[in-house]
N, C-alpha and C positions, 0 to 999 in steps of 0.2 A: 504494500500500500504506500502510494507516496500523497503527502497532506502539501509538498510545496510545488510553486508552478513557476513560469517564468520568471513573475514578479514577487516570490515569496508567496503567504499562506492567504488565496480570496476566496469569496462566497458569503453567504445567507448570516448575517448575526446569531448567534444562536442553537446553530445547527451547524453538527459537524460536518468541519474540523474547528469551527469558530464556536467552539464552546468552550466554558470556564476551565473544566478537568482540563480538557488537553492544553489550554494556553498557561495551565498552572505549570504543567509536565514541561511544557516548551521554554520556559522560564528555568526552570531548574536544570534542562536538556541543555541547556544555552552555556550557562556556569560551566558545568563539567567539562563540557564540550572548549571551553574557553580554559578553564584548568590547565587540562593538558599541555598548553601551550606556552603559559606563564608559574608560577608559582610564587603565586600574592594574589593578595585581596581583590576583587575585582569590582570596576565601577561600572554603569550601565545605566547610560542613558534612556527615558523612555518617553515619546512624546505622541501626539494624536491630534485628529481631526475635531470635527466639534458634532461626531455621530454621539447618539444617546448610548448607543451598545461600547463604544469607548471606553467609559468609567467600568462597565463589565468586565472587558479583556485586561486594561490596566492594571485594576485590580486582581485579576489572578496571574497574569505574568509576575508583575510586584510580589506576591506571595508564593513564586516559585522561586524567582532569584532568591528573596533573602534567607528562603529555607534551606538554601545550597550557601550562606555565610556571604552573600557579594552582596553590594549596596546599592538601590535603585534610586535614581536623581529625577523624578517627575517635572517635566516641565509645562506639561498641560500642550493644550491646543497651538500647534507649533508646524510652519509649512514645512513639510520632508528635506528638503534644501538644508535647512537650518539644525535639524536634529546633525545633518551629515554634519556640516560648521561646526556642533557642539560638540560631537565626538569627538575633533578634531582638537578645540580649545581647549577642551576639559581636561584633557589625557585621558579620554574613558578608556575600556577595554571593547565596547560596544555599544552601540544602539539600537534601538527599537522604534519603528514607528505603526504605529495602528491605523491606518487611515486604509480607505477604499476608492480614492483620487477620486476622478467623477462619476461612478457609480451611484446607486438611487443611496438613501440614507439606512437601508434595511440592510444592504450590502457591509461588508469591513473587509478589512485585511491585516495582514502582518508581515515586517518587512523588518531586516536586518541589515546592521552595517558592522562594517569592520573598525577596528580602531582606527585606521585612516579613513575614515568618512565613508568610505564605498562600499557595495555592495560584497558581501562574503563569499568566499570562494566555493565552487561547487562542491568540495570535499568537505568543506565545514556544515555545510548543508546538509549531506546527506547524514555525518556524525551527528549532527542536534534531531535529523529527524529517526533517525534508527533509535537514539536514546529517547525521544520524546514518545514510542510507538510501542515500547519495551516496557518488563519491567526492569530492567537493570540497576535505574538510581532508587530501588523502595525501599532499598533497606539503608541508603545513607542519609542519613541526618545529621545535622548540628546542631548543638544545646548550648543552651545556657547564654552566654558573653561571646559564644560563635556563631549567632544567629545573625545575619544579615540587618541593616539600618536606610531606615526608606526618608531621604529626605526630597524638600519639593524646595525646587529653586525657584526665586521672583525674579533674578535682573536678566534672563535669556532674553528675553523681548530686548533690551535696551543693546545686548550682548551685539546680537546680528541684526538690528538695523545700523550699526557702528558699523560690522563688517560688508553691511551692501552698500553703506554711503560709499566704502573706500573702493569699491570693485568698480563703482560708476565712474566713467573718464573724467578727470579733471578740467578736460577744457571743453566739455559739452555744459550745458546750465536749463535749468528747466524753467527759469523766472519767467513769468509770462504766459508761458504753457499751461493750457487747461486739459484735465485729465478726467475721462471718467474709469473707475474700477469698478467691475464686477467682481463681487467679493464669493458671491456663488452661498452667501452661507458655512463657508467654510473656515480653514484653518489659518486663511490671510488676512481675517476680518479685521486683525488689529493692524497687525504690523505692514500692511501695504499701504494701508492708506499713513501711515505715517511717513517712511519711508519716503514718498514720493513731497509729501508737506516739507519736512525735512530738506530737501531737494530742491525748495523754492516751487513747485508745479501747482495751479488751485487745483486742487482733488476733489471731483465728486464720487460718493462712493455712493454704490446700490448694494444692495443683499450681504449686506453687514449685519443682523440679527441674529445670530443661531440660536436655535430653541432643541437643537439636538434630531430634529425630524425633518427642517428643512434646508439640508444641504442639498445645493444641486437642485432643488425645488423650480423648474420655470425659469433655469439661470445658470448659469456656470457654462463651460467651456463646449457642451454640448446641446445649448438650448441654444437655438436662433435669435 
């Protein structure tokens, strides 16, 4: 059985493979998997779209890493782009992103990156999914003061609009420039329209609300 696809683990919220057991198992598949390769503590970024089922899968990956002793860093609703960025800055050992790009909002996914921001190699893949599919990790646990620590960081927002002011050319200038964004509901609702304000551009935004149901609703990158 294989649960990952091109782009990592997509389909139905809810319903396997995107249920809680197995993203707990995927979580803890991940560590071990990551183990092997260093020997320390490991960090692990985890970030998401602004789907409702989000908080679900977050929740049990976060409860599979720290039962495997590594420490998960939530950064909440974050464009995939920027989780890679964070990996990068952080010195994670990985990331995770939860998101279903433009798919309907009933949709999710789960997507991995490497400590250098990029996607994981197909052998790492297939080791986290043969350990996530297994029972192999049931009987190791960590107790006590070796239990894994879940913190949520506030300044990533401020982190990578710093790092997209500086990738935009110096001698381009957006003063003047009127902008509309379609936010789609999603994961850029904050940080793009800053971003381009920031930039000097008037920004108007559309489908900046999310309510967790309507991403992608009438908007985003595949509605006319």
């Amino acid at each position: 059985m294989k649960i990952f696809g091109t782009d990592g683990i997509r389909g139905k919220a809810n319903v396997f493979p995107l249920v809680g057991d197995l993203a707990y198992k995927l979580g803890r598949a991940l560590v071990y998997a990551l183990d092997s390769q260093k020997n320390k503590k490991k960090k692990i970024i985890i970030g998401k779209d602004t789907r409702i089922s989000g908080y679900m899968l977050e929740s049990a990956i976060t409860s599979g890493i720290v039962s495997m002793g590594a420490d998960a860093y939530l950064v909440g609703p974050m464009p995939t782009p920027a989780i890679a960025f964070l990996v990068k800055s952080m010195r994670a050992d990985a990331g995770v992103v939860i998101s279903a790009s433009h798919n309907p909002f009933d949709d999710n996914g789960i997507k991995i990156f490497s400590h250098e921001g990029i996607k994981i190699s197909v052998e790492l893949e297939e080791l986290i999914e043969s350990y996530t599919l297994s029972d192999t990790l049931d009987n190791i646990k960590f107790l006590g003061a070796n239990i894994g620590k879940v913190f949520r960081i506030r300044d990533t927002l401020g982190r990578y609009i710093v790092f997209a002011k500086n990738v935009f050319p110096y001698n381009l200038e957006l003063d003047g420039i009127r902008i509309v964004i379609d936010c789609a509901n999603g994961a850029t609702y904050k940080v793009a329209p800053m971003i381009f304000e920031e930039l000097g551009a008037e920004v108007i935004v559309t489908n900046n609300e999310p309510n967790g149901i309507n991403i992608n609703e009438k908007c985003g990158s595949t509605y006319p």
